[in-house]
C-alpha positions in Angstrom: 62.1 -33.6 0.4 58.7 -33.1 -0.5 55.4 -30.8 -1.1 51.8 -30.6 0.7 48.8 -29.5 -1.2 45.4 -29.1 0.8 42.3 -29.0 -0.7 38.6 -28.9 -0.1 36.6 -31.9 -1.4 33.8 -34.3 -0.2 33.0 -32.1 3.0 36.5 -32.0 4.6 39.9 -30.8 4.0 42.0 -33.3 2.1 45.8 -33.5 2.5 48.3 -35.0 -0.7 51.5 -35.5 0.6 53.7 -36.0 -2.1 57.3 -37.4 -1.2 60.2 -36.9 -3.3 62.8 -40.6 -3.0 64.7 -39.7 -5.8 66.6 -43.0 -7.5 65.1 -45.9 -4.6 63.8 -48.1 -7.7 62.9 -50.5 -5.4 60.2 -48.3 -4.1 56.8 -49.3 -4.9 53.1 -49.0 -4.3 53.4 -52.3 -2.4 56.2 -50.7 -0.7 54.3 -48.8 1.8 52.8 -50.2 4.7 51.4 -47.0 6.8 50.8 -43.2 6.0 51.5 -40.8 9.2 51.0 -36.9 9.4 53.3 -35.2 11.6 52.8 -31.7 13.7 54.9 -29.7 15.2 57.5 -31.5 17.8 54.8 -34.0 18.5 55.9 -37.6 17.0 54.0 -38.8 13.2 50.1 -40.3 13.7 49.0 -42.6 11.3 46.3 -41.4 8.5 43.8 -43.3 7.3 44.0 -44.9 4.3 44.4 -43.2 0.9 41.0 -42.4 -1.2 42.9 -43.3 -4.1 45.7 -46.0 -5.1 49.2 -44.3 -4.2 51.3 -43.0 -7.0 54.7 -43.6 -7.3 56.0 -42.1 -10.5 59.8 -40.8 -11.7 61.0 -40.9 -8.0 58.0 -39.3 -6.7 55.1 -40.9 -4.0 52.4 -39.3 -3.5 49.0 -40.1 -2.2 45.7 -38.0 -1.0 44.1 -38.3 2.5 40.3 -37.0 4.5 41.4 -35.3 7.7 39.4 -36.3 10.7 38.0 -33.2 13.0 41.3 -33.4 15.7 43.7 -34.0 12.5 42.2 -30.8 11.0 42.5 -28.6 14.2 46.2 -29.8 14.7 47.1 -28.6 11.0 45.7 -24.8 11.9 47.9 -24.6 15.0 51.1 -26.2 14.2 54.4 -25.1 13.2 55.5 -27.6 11.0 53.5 -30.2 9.3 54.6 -33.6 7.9 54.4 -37.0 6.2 55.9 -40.0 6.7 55.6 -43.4 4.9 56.3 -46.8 6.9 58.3 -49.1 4.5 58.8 -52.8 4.5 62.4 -53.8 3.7 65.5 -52.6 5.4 64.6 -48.9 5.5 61.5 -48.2 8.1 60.6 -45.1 7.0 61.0 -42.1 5.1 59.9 -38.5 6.4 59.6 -34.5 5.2 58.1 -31.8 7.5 57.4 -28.4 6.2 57.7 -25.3 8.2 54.4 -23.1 8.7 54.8 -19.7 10.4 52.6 -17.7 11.8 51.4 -16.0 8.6 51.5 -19.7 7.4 49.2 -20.8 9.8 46.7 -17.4 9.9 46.2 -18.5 6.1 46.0 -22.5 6.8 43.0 -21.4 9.3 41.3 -19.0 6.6 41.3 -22.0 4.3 40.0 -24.4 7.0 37.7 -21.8 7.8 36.1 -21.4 3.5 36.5 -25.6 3.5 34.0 -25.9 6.9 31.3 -23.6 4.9 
């Protein structure tokens, strides 16, 4: 489970993923070993890395990320949009995609549009 703000800052569009692992103590900062965004039915593509440290805070990781041009163009046209976190450890990798339909979308590409300005 988890949430997706977007928001316009130093030129670009940035996404915050922010993942809900409920009582995984074990789950740390150090934890995390790479960020992906997912669209659609494609497979997850790694990010880059955070601009910030990742939080991880009452069962909650979250982080914030600059979308590159392609990553950007991919968000206004897809369906569903997600993130995924590569762990270290016995679990590889936990995962939430959020649905975007069209009326979705038509507002994710008037955002994108104010954000390019």
């Amino acid at each position: 489970k988890g949430t997706i703000v977007l928001s316009c800052e130093q030129g670009g569009v940035l996404f915050r993923p922010t993942l809900e692992f409920g009582d995984q103590a074990a789950l740390d900062d150090e934890s995390v070993t790479q960020h992906l965004i997912g669209f659609g039915t494609q497979g997850y593509l790694p990010l880059g890395d955070p601009l910030d440290p990742i939080e991880v805070q009452d069962g909650r990781l979250s982080a914030r990320f600059l979308l590159d041009a392609q990553q950007v163009k991919e968000l206004t046209h897809a369906p569903s949009v997600g993130y995924a976190a590569r762990l270290r450890g016995p679990r590889t990798m936990v995962a939430f995609r959020i649905d975007a339909a069209a009326p979705d979308r038509e507002k994710i590409k008037a955002f994108v549009a104010r954000c390019a300005r």
